[in-house]
C-alpha positions in Angstrom: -11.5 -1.1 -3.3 -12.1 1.0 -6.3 -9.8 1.2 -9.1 -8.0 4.5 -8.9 -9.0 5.7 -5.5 -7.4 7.5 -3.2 -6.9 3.5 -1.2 -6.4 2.1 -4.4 -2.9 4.4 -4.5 -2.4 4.4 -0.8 -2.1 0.5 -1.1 -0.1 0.8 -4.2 2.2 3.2 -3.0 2.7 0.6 0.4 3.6 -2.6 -2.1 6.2 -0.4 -3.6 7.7 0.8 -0.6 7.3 -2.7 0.7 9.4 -4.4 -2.8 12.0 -1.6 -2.5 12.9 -2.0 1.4 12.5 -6.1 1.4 13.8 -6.7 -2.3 17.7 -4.9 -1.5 18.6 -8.7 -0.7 18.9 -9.7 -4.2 21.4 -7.9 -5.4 23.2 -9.5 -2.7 21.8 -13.1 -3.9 22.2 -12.1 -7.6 25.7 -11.2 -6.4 26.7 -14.4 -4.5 25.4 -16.7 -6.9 27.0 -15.2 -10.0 30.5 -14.6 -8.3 32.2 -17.4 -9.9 31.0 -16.9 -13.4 33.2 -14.7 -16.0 31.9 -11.1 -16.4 30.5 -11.7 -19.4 28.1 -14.7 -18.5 27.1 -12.6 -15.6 24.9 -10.3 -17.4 22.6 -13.3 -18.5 22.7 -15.0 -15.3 21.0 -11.7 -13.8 18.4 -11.6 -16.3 17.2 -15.4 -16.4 18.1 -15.3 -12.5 15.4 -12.1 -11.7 12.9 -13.4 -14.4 12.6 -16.7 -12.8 12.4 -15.7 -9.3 9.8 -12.8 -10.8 7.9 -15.3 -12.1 7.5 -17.3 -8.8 7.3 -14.7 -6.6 4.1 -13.2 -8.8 2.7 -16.6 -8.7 2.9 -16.9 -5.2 1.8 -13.5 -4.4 -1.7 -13.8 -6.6 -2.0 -17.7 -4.4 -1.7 -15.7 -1.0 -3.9 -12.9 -2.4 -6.6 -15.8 -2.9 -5.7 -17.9 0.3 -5.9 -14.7 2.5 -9.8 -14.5 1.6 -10.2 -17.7 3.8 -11.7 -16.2 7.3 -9.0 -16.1 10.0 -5.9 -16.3 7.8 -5.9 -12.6 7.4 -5.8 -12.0 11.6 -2.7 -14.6 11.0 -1.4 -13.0 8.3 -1.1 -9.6 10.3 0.1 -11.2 13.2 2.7 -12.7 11.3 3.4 -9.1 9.4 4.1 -7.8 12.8 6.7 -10.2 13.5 8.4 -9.5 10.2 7.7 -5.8 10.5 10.0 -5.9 13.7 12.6 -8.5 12.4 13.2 -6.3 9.4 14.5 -3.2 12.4 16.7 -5.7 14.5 17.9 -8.6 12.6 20.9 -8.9 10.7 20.4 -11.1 7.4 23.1 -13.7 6.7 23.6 -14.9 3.1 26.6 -17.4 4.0 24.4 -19.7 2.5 24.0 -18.5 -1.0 26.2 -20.9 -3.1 28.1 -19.6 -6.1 28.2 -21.4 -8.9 30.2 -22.0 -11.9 27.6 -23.0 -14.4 24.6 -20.3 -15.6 22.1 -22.9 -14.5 23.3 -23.5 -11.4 23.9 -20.2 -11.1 20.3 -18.9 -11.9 18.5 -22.3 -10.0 20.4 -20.8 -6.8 18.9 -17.5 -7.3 15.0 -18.6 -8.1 15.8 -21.0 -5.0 17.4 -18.8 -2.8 14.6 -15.6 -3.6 11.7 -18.3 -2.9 13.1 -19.2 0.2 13.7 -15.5 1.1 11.2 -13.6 -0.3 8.3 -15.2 1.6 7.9 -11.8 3.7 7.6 -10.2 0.3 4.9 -12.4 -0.6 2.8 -12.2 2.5 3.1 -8.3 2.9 2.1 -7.3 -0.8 -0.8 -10.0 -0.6 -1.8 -7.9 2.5 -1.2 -4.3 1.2 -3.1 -5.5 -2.1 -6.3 -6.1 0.0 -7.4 -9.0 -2.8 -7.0 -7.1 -5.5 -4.7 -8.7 -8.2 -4.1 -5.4 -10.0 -2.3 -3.8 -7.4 -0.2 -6.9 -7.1 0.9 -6.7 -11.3 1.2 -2.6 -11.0 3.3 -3.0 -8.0 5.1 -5.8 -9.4 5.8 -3.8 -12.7 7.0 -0.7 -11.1 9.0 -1.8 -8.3 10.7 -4.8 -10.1 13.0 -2.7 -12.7 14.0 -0.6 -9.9 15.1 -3.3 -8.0 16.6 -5.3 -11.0 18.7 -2.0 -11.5 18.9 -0.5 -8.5 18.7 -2.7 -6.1 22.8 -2.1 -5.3 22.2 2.0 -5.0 19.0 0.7 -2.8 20.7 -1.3 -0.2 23.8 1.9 -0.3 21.0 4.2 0.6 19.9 2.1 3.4 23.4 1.9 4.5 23.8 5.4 4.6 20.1 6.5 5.5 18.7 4.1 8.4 15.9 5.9 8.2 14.1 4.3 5.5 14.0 0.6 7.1 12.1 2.5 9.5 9.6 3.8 6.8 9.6 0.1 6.0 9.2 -1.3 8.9 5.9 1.4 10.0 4.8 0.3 6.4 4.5 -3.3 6.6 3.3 -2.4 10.8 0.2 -0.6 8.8 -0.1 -2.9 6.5 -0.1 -5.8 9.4 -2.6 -3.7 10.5 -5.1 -3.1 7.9 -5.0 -6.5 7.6 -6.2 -7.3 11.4 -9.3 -5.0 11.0 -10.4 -6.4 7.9 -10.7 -9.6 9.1 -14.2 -10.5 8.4 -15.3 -11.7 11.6 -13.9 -9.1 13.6 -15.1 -6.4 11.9 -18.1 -5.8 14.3 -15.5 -5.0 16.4 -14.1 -2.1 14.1 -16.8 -0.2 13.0 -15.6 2.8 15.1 -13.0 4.6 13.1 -11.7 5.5 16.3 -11.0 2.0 17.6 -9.7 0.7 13.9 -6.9 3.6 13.3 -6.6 3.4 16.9 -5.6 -0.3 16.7 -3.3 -0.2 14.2 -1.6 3.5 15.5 -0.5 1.3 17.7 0.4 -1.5 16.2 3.0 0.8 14.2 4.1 2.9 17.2 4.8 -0.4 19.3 6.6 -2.1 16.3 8.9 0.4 16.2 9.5 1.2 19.5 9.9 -2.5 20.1 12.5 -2.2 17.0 14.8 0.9 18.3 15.0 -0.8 21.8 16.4 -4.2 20.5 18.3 -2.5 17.9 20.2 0.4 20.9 20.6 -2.6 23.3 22.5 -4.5 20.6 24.3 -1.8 19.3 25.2 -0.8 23.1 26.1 -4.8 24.0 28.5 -4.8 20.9 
């Protein structure tokens, strides 16, 4: 992928969509884990809190960037995307299990924890998305991470109150899934047609989320 193409911003434009739809979550966990804290240790629980988890979730991302380069894990890897693509339109996340704490350690090794744990989606779809190249990961990183530091509250109210953007979400981590299943070096033979490739992963984003707005109506209806 060349720096600054038209797939170099394509992809980048993906991982940011990706961050901002995945990433509302810690404002919840930044939330939970600070509760018990006065207001005024807050504020540096936040910071050390996002750094940290930054730092691991970068490190991470750049491993699976590398990993996905060994043949086959990429066809798993977009298998796998799938499955999260669809969980992100039906499942409800629970965060129960996000201890507070009433020490700014504790406080900030619940939030590194907790974003680890959780943020392996994250991981796996900006490694995809990024297509092996570690600059997209940093830019993606760097622009999406101080909206969701900031934002990430006004994020997870717009998603309340505009359903329509997990759906953007999910058909962007489906095309991502996607892109990753044809690139798979030994099926590629297979994918030489345009037609077959964008066919392939048309449908991979159509199915997702028709899957997704069936479970979610027949839940919705059951409750």
């Amino acid at each position: 992928m060349d720096l600054f193409s038209a797939e170099f911003f394509q992809a980048l434009i993906a991982i940011i969509i990706i961050d901002l739809v995945l990433a509302g979550d810690n404002a919840i966990v930044i939330g939970m884990a600070a509760r018990r804290l006065p207001k005024d240790k807050q504020k540096t629980v936040i910071i050390w809190g996002t750094a940290g988890a930054i730092v691991i979730r970068a490190t991470a991302t750049l491993a699976v960037v590398w990993l996905l380069k060994i043949p086959g894990l990429l066809l798993a890897g977009g298998v796998l995307l799938i499955w999260i693509a669809y969980k992100l339109l039906v499942e409800e996340k629970e965060h129960e299990n996000v201890k507070a704490s009433q020490s700014i350690r504790g406080a900030v090794q619940t939030i590194i924890i907790a974003d680890a744990v959780m943020g392996l989606d994250n991981v796996l779809a900006i490694a995809g998305a990024a297509q092996h190249n570690y600059i997209l990961v940093i830019l993606g990183l760097l622009i999406s991470v101080p909206v969701v530091i900031f934002g990430s509250t006004l994020i997870l109210k717009f998603i309340e109150k505009y359903p329509i953007i997990i759906y953007i979400g999910s058909g962007v981590l489906a095309w991502t899934a996607g892109k990753m299943i044809v690139g798979e070096p030994f099926l590629k033979e297979y994918f030489h047609e345009p037609l077959l490739k964008w066919g392939l992963i048309l449908l991979i984003i159509i199915g997702v989320l028709f899957a997704g707005r069936f479970t979610r109506n027949k839940k919705q209806a059951l409750n």
